[in-house]
C-alpha positions as CSV (number, residue, x, y, z in Angstrom):
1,X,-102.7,-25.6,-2.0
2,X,-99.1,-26.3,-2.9
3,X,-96.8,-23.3,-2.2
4,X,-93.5,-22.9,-2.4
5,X,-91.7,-21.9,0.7
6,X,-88.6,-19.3,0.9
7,X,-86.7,-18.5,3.8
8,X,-85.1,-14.8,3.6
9,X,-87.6,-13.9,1.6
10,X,-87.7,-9.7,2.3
11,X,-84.9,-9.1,0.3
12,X,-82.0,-10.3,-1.7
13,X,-82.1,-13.5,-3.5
14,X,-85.0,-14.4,-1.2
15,X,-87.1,-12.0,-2.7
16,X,-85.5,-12.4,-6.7
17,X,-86.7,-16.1,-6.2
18,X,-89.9,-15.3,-5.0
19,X,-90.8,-12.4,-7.7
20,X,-89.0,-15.2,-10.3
21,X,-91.3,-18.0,-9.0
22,X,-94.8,-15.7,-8.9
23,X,-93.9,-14.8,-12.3
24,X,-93.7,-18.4,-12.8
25,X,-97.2,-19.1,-11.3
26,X,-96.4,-20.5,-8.0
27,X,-98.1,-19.7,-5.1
28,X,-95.5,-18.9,-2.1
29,X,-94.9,-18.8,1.7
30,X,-92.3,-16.6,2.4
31,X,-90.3,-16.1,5.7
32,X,-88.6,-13.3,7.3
33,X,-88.2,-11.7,10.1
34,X,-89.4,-8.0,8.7
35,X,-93.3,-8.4,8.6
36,X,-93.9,-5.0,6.9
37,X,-91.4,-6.5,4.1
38,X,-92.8,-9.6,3.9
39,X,-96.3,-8.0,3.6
40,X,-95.6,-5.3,0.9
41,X,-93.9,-7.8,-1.2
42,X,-96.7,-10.5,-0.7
43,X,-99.5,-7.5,-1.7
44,X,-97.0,-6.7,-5.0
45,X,-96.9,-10.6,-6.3
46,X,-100.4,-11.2,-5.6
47,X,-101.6,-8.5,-7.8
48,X,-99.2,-8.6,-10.4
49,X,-99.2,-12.2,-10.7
50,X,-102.6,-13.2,-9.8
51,X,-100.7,-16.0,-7.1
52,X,-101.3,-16.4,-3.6
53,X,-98.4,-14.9,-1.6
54,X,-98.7,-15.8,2.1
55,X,-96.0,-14.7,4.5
56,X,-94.6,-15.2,8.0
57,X,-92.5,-13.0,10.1
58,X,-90.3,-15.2,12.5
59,X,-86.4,-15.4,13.2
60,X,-85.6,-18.3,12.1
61,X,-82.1,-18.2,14.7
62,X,-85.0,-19.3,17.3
63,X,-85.1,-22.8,18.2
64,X,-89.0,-23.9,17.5
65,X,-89.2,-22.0,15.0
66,X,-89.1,-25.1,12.3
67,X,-92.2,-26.5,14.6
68,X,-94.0,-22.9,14.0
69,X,-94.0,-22.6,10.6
70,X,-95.0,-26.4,10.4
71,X,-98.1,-25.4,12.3
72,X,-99.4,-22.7,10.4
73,X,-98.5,-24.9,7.0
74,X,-101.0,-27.4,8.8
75,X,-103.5,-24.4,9.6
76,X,-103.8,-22.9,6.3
77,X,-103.5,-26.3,4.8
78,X,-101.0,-25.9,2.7
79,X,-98.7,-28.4,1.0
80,X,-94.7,-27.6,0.9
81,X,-94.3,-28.6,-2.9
82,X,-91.1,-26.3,-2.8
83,X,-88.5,-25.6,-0.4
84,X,-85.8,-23.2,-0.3
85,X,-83.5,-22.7,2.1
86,X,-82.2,-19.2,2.0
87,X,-81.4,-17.2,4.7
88,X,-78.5,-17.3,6.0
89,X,-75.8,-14.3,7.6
90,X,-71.9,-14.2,7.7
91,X,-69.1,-12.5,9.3
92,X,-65.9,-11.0,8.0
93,X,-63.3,-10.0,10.6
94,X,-61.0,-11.8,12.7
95,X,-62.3,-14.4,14.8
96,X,-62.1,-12.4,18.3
97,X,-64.2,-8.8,16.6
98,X,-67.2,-10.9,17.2
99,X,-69.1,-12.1,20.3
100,X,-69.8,-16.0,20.9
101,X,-73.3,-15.2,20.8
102,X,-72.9,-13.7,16.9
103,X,-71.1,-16.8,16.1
104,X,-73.6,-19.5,17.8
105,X,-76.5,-17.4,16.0
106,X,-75.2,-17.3,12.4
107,X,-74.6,-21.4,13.5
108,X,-78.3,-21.8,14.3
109,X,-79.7,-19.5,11.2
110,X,-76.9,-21.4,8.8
111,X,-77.1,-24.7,9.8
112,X,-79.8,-25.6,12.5
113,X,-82.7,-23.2,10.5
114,X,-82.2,-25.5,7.2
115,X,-82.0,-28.9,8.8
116,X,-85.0,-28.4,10.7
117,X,-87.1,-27.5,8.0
118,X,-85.9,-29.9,5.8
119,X,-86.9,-32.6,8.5
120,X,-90.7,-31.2,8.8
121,X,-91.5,-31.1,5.2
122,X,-89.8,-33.9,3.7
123,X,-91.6,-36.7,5.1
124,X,-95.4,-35.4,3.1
125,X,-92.5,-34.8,-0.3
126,X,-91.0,-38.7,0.0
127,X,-95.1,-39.7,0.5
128,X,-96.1,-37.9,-2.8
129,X,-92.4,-38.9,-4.6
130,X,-92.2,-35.3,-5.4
131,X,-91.1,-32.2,-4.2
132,X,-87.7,-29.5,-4.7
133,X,-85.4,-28.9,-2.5
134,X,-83.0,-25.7,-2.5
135,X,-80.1,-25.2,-0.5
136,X,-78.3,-21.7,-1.0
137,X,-74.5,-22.0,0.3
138,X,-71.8,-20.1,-0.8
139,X,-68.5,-19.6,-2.6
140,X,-66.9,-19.8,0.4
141,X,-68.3,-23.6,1.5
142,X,-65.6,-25.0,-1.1
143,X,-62.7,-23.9,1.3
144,X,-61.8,-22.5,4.6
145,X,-61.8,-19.1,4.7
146,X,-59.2,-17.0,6.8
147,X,-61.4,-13.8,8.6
148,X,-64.6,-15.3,7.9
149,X,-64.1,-18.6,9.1
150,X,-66.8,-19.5,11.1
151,X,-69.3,-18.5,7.5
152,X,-67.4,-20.9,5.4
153,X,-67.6,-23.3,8.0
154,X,-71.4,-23.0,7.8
155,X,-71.8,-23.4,4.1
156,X,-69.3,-26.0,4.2
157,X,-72.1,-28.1,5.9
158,X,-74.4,-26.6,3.4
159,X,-72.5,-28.1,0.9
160,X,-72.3,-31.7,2.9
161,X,-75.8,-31.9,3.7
162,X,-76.8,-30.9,0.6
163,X,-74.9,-33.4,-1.7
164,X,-76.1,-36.7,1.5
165,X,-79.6,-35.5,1.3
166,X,-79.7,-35.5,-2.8
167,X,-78.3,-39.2,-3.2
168,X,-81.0,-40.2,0.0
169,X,-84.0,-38.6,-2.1
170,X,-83.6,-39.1,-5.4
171,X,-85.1,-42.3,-5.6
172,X,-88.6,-40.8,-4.1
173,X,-88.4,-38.3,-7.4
174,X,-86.9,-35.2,-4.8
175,X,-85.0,-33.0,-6.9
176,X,-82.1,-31.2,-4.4
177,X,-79.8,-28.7,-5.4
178,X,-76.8,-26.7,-4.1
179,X,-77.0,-23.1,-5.4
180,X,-73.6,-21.6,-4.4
181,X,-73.5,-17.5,-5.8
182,X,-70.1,-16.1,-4.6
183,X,-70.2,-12.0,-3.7
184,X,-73.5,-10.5,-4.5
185,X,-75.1,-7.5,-4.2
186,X,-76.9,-8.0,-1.0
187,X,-77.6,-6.3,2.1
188,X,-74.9,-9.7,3.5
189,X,-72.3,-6.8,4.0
190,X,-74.1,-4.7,6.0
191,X,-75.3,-7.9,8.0
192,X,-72.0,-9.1,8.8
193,X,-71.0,-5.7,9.7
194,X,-68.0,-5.5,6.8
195,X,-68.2,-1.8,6.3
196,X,-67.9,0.6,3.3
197,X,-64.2,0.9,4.1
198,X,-63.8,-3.2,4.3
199,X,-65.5,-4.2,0.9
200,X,-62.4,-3.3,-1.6
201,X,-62.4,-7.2,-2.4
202,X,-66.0,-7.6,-3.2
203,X,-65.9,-4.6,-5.9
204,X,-69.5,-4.1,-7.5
205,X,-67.6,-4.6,-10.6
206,X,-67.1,-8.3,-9.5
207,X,-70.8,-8.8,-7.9
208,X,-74.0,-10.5,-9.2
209,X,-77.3,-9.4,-8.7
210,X,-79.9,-11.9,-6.6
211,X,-81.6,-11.9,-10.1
212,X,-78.8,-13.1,-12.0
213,X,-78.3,-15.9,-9.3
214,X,-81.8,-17.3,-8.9
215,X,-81.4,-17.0,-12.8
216,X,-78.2,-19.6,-12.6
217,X,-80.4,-21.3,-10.0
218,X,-83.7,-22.6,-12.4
219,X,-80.8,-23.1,-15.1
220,X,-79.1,-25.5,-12.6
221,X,-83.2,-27.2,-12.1
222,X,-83.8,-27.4,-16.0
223,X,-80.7,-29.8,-15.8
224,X,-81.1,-31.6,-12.6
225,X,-77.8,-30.3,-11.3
226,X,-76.7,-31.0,-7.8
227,X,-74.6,-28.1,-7.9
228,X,-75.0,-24.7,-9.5
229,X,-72.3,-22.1,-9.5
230,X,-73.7,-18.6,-10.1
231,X,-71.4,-17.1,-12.2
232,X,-68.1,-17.7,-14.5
233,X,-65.5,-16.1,-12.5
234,X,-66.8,-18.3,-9.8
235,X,-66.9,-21.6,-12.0
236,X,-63.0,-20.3,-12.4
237,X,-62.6,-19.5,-9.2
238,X,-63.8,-23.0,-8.2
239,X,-61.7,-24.9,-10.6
240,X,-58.0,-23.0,-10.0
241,X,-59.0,-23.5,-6.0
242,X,-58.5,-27.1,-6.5
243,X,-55.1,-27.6,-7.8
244,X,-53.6,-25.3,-5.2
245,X,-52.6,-27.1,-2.3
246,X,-54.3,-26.1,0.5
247,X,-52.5,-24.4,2.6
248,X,-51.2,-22.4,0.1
249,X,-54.7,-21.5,-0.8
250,X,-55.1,-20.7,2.9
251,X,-52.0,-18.1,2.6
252,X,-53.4,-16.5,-0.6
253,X,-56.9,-15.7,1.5
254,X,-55.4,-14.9,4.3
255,X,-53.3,-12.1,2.4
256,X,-56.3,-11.1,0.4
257,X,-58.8,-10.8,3.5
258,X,-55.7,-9.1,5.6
259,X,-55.9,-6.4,3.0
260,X,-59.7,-5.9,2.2
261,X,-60.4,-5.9,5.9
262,X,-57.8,-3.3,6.4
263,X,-56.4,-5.6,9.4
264,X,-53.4,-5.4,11.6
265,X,-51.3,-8.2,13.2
266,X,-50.0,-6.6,16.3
């Protein structure tokens, strides 16, 4: 059975591109770490959609995990037609509020988590020539980012990776995409611990909904894109970024994050 597989699937746009994709007739594997998520959600496609939602609860931080899901793929004998590479966490704060432990985590979600997966299923993709690959970054890959440094860092290699492994496949018929949604309405605040009081730059006003990304996102696949931007004030955001020179860019964030995060330089 070919399924398509979605990492951070119990929520957020995860879960918009799995509900978008059932709706679409695909039949899913979704990871997560919340198993009674992951189940309800699995129960809800596959009776409203008439799919086959399977699911599996793991943290995707742990090394192996790539290996585990690769065995039960094998087990239920399924065939990776799609993967997205979704989850992902952040920080905002100055560099020393968090623990080295946070940081090498978000590292090994971010950036290990999607390499590793990648690795075990595109081998049986390159065999058939076909197969999709989705890699979510971020707004904040494009640049470094003052007070959340260590998240743009991440995406940045998103972004890299993304773009090597597009030109590498698309000769085997692989389509690869970088989805990049800037602030969206998420549970990524509470994640990265930004609190109520630290979120003045990310107004609601400003946000996207997961379903208007993933939205972007199968726009972006209709037209082969190797980048999607969710969003015009993104797009804009994108464009004005680089004509500034960069460290100016750098002071600009800086003062904005300064401000939002409600820090002080003592």
């Amino acid at each position: 059975m070919k399924v398509t597989l979605i990492t951070g699937a119990s929520g957020g746009i995860g879960e918009a591109f799995a509900r978008q994709l059932a709706k679409e007739g695909h039949h899913l594997l979704m990871v997560a770490r919340s198993a009674n998520k992951l189940k309800a959600l699995s129960e809800q496609l596959t009776q409203q959609y008439k799919i086959t939602a399977h699911y599996l609860a793991i943290d995707l931080a742990k090394s192996g995990s790539d290996q585990i899901i690769a065995d039960e793929v094998a087990k239920r004998d399924l065939q990776v037609d799609w993967l997205i590479n979704n989850a992902g966490i952040g920080t905002g704060g100055d560099l020393l509020e968090y623990t080295l432990d946070e940081y090498l985590n978000m590292m090994h979600l971010n950036m290990d988590a999607m390499v590793a997966l990648t690795y075990q299923f595109l081998p049986a993709m390159r065999a058939r020539k076909s197969g999709t690959i989705i890699n979510v970054g971020s707004m904040a890959g494009f640049n470094g980012i003052p007070y959340m440094n260590v998240y743009a860092a991440t995406k940045g290699f998103v972004m890299y990776f993304t773009q090597a492994l597009w030109e590498e496949n698309r000769l085997y018929n692989i389509q690869t995409m970088l989805l990049c949604p800037g602030a969206t309405e998420t549970g990524f605040f509470d994640a990265a611990k930004i609190g109520g009081e630290r979120k003045s730059m990310f107004s609601t006003k400003k946000m996207e909904t997961p379903e208007q990304v993933v939205t972007a996102a199968m726009k972006g696949l209709r037209k082969k894109s190797i980048l999607t931007i969710s969003g015009f004030q993104n797009k804009l955001m994108k464009s004005i970024a680089q004509i500034i020179p960069v460290k100016t860019a750098l002071k600009i964030y800086g003062n904005m994050m300064r401000k939002s995060l409600n820090l002080v330089i003592k």
